[in-house]
N, C-alpha and C positions, 0 to 999 in steps of 0.2 A: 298583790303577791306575785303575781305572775308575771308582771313588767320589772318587778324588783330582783326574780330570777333571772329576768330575762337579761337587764343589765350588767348583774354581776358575771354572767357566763361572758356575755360581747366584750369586759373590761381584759378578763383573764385570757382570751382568746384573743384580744390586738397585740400582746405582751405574746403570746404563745407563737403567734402568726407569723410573726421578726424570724424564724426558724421554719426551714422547710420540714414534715411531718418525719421523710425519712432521716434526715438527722437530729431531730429531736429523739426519733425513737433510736436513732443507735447512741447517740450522747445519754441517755435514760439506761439502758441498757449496760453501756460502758461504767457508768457512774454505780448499776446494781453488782458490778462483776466486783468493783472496785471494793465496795461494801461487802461481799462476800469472799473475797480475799483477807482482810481486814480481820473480818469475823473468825475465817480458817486458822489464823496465827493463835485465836484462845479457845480454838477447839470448838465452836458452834455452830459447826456447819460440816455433812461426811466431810469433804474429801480435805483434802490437807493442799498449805500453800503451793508446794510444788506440784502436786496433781493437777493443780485448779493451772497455774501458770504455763506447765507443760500440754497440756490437754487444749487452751486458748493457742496456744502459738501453734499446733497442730490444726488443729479447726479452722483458724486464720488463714496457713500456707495452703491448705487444701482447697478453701470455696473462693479462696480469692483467684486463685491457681485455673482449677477448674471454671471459675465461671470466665476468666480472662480469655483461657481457648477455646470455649465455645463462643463468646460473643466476638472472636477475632472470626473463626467460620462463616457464623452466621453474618457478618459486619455489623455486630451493633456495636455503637459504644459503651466504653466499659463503666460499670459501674460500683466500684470502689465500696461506697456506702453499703448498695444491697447485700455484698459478698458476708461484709464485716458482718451486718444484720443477722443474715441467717448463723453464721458460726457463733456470735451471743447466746442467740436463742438456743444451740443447741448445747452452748456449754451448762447450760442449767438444764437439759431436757436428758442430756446421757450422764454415765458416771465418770466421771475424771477420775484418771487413771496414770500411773506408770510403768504398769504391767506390756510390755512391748504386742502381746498381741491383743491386750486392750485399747491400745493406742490405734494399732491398726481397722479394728470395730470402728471407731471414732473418726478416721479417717476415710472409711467405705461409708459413712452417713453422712459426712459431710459433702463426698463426693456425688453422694445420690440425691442431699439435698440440692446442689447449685446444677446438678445436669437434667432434674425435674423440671426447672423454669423452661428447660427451651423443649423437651422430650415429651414431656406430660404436659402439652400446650395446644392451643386451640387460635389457629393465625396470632401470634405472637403475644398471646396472656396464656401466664402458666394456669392451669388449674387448680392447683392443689399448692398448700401451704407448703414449701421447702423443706421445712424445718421438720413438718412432722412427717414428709414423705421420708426424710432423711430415717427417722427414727423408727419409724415401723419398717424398712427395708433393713435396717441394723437387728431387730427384733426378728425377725423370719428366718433372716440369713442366722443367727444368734442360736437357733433353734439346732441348728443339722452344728454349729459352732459356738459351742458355748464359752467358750473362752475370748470370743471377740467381744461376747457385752451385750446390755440390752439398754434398755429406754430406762432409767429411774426417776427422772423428773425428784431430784434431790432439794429441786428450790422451793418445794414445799415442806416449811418449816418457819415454826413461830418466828427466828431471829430477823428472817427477810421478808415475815408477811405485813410491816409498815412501811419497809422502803418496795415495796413491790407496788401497794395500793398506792402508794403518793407518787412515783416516778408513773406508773401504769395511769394514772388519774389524767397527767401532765398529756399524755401521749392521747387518752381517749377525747379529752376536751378537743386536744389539736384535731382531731380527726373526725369531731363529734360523732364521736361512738361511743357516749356513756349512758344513753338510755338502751343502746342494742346491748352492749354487754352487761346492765345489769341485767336486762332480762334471760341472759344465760348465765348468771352467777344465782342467781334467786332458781331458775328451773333446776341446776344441777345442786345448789345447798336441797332444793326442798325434797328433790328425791332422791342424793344420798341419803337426808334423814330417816323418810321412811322406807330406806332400805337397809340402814344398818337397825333401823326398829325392828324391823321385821325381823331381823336376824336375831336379837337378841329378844321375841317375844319368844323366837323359834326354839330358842335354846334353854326357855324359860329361864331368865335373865329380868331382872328389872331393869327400866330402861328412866333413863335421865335427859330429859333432850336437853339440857345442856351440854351435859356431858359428851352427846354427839355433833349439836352442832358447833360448837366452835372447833374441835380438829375437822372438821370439813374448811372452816373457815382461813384457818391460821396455820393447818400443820398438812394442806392438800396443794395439788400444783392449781387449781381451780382459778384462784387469783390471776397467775403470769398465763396461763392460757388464755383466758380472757381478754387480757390489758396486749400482752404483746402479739398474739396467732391468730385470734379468732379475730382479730379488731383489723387486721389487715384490709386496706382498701380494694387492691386487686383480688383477692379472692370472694368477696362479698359482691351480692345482685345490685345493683343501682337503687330499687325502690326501699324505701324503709320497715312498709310492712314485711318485706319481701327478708329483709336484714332479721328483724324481730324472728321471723319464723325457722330460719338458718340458727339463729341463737336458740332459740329455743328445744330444736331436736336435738343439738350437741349438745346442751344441757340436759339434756333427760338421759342420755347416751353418755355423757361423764357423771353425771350421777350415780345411774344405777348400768353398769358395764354390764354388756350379752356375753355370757361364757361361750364362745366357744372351743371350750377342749383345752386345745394347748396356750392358746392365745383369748383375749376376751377386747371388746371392745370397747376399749377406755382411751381416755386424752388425746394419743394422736393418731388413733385412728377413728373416733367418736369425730375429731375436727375434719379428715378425710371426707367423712360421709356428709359433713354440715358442707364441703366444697361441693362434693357434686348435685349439693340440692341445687345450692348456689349458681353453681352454672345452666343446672336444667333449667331454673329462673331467667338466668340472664342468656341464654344461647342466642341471642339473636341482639344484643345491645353489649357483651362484652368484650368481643374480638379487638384487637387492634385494630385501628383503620389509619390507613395514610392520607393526611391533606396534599395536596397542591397548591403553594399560593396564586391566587389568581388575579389580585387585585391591591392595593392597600391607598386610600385614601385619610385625609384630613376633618374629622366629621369639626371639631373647636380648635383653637391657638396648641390645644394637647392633646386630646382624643382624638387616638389612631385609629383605624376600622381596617381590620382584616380578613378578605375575603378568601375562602377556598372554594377547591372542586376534592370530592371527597372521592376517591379513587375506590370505595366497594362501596355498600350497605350500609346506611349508618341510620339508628332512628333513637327518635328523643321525644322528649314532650317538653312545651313551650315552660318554659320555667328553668331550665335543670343545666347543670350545665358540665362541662367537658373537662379533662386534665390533657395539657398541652405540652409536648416534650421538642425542646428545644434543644440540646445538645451542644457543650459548647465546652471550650478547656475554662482551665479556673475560676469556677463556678463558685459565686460566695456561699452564704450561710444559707440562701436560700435554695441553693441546689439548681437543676436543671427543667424540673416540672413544675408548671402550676396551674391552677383551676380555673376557667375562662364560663364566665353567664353568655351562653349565647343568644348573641341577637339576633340573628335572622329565626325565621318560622322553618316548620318542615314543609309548607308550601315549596318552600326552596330551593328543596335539598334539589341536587347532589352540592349546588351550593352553600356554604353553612357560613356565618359570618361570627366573626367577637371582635371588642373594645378592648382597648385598654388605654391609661391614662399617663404621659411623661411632660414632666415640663422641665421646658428647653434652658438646657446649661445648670441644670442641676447637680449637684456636685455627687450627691448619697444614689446617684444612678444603677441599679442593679446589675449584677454581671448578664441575667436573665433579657432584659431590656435590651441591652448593649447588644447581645446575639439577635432577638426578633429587629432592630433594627439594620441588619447586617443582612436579613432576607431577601433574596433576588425573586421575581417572576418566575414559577417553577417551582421554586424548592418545596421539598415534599417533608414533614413534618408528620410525627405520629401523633395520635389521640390514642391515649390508653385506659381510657376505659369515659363514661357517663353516666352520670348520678345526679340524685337529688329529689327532695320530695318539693321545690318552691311550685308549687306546681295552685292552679286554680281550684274550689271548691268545685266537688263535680255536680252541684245544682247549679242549672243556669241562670235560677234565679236569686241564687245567694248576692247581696251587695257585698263590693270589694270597695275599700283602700286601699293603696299603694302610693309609699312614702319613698321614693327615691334620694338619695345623694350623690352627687355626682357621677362618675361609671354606674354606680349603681342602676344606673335607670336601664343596664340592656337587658336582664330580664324581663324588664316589663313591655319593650320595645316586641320581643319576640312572643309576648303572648299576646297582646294587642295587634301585632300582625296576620296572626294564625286568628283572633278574632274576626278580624277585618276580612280576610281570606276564607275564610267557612263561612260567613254570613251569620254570625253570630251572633245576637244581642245582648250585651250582660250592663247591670246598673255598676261600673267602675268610674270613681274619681281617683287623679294622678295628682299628688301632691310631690312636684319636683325641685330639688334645693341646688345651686350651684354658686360656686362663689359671685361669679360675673355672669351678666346676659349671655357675653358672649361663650360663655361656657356651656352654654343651652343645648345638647347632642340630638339628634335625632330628629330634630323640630317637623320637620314635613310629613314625617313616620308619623309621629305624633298627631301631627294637625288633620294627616291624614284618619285616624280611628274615629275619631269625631266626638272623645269622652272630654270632657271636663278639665281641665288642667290647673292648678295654683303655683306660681312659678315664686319661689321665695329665692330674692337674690338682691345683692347690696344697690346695683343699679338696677332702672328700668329698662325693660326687653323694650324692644322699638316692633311696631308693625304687628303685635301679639293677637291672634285668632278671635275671633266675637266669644269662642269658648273657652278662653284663657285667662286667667284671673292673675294679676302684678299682685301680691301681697302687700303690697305698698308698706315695707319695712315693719310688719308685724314679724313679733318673733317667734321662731316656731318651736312654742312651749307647749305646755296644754292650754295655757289659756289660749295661746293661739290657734292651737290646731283648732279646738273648739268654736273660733271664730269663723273660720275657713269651711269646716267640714263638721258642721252641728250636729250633723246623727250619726256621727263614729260608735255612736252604741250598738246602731242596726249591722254594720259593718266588719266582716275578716277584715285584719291590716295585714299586710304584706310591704316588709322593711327592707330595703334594701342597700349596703352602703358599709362605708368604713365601720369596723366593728364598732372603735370608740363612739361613734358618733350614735349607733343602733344604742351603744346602751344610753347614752344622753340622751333619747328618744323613748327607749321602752318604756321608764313609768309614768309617761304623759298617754300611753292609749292603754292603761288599764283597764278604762270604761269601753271597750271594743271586745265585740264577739270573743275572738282570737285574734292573737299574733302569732306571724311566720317570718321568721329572719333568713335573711341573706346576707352573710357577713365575710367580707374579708381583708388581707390585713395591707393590700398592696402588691407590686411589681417590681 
């Protein structure tokens, strides 16, 4: 069962991966507005077509506006995508409006949202969710002005509660954030419930729990909070207990909202306080940090190795890996960030090293690629943020597997080095797959650890280690694996590699302890 989930997640995520996360979620978003336009023409949704149309193109000129002059200030480059992002989000989060001084309401929150990223910031990662900063600074200001408007969060309602789940699904897989936000959709159903119970045992009322929980379900913002603000990559801790637990308070805190007085603590200011859990989590692993390239070498005929000098504090754990901001004009589908498995250990830091894989004269070459191989000696590169649970059982004596494919092998590289480097002793066999010998990355690193190797590859490696085993053209199924590595049952697997290729793999180690994937969809 658990290899047959596991597949079908790695199938839908190589298909999801073709898209970078942030325009997935703003084509998700664009695609909901469009659907609730739609919907406004027959009357299923407050605001009316011209509200909903005049209210976007105001939102739009505002955060795109604002965030253009501060990242011309600050000299970051601009980023198009994000601006559009947060004014989506808010056209569902405020009321759309033609009322001219509700307009202006709408246009002071959109403002507060895009001048949050760089104000409400902590060395260049915003804190706090935009969108919702935007909306409780509308709601306070709202308070002494009541005519400028407040937060309604209108997108909760039956008509849009199946294109929210499916478009918001789309967006969590990409992000793999659907076990963190169901566990804030499940804390906030289960204690709205027993708080509108409460309310109606209070009032001596009989109480129906259906009757309560599905308008939590279908007629609350609970959904789009979840899928699109809370699931945000930047404002969430790196560890995943660490995620679960941020879900979970803002769960309890949108379920059952703290009155205070005039104002109470619901949706986005309930996600407020889930940020600064977040941050108190992550203060010392979320800041920006600049690279320095320092190095770039040929490790095979395509795999590149990029070394830096990391210009402040940067710390990790062997496993986990970094998002890379490359910056560059005409940027394709995939945008300008992507996720990199670090290879080097943190024996190494301040130097940090990542892989990645191009082969030469390929035509489907990325716009992303094209920029990193435009890098000189110097050039300084952000990392915005690191994550990731791939991380080692913390018994030392738990047995590992680790299934590499191709690239895929540098997180294994950087935790067998941090091995190798603490004096570590763990029972790990490396089962690595690559088309050709000569595709073999890391091999000395390797050779150096002293674990076990099974090199499954069309030709034979030449000169391979007395602890290196040639599969000699066994194919790696489960009968194979099984041939190879007979006590995979005693064994955690840890997969690493093209998604497609994880899920053609997952239901051959069902018979294994656990599986931990590493998946991604390319460069």
């Amino acid at each position: 069962m658990i290899g047959t989930f596991t597949s079908l997640w790695n199938r839908v995520f190589a298909v999801l991966g073709r898209v970078s996360m942030y325009r997935l979620a703003l084509l998700a978003l664009g695609a909901l507005s469009f659907l609730a336009l739609v919907a406004s023409f027959f009357g299923l949704v407050v605001p009316t077509p011209w509200e909903l149309l005049v209210t976007a193109v105001v939102l739009s000129v505002v955060c795109v506006g604002v965030d253009a002059a501060a990242q011309a200030i600050v000299r970051l480059p601009w980023r198009l995508e994000s601006s559009l992002i947060t004014a989506a989000i808010l056209l569902f989060v405020l009321r759309p409006t033609l009322d001219p001084a509700g307009l202006a309401g709408v246009a002071l929150a959109g403002a507060a949202a895009s001048l949050s990223k760089y104000v409400l910031a902590w060395r260049g990662r915003h804190i706090f969710n935009p969108a919702a900063v935007g909306a409780t600074v509308l709601t306070l200001v709202g308070l002494a002005v009541p005519s400028l408007g407040a937060s309604s969060w209108w997108v909760g309602t039956p008509v849009l509660a199946g294109p929210v789940i499916v478009l918001g699904l789309a967006v969590l897989v990409r992000t793999e954030k659907v076990r963190v936000i169901t566990v804030f959709v499940v804390a906030a159903v289960a204690v709205g419930v027993l708080r509108t119970s409460a309310q109606y045992q209070a009032a001596g009322l009989p109480v129906e729990i259906g009757d309560v929980l599905w308008p939590l379900l279908w007629s609350s913002p609970i959904l789009f909070l979840g899928a699109f603000m809370l699931s945000e990559p930047l404002t969430l801790p790196p560890r995943r207990w660490q995620q679960f637990t941020v879900a979970g308070l803002v769960g309890v805190l949108v379920g059952w909202p703290i009155d205070l007085g005039v104002i109470s603590l619901g949706q986005e200011r309930a996600l407020l306080i889930g940020n600064l859990l977040a941050f108190a989590f992550a203060f010392s692993a979320r800041s920006a940090v600049k690279l320095a390239l320092e190095s770039r070498a040929m490790l095979t005929p395509t795999v590149h190795l990029l070394t830096f000098r990391a210009r402040r504090r940067l710390a990790f754990i062997p496993g986990q890996y970094l998002e890379l901001d490359v910056p560059h004009r005409h940027a394709d589908a995939r945008g300008t960030r992507r996720e990199f498995s670090i290879a080097s250990a943190p024996e190494d830091l301040p130097l940090l090293s990542v892989a990645f894989r191009e082969v030469p004269g390929a035509k489907s070459q990325s716009s992303y690629k094209k920029a990193l191989a435009q890098l000189s000696t110097g050039d300084a590169l952000a990392v915005t943020g690191v994550w990731g649970d791939f991380i080692l059982p913390k018994k030392p004596t738990s047995s590992v597997l680790m299934v590499a494919a191709g690239i895929g092998i540098t997180p294994f590289v950087s935790q067998l080095r941090h091995l190798r480097l603490a004096g570590e002793d763990r029972d790990v066999v490396l089962v690595y797959v690559a088309a050709e010998a000569s595709e073999l990355a890391f091999r000395d690193e390797l050779e150096a650890s002293g674990v076990p190797v099974v090199v499954f590859t069309r030709d034979r490696p030449q000169d391979l280690p007395r602890h290196w085993l040639w599969a000699r053209g066994v194919r790696l199924d489960a009968e194979g694996l099984l041939q190879v590595v007979p006590d995979i049952a005693a064994r955690h697997v840890y997969i690493s590699g093209p998604a497609g290729l994880i899920a053609d793999l997952a239901p051959a180690l069902e018979r294994a302890r656990s599986i931990t994937t590493d998946a991604f969809s390319g460069y």
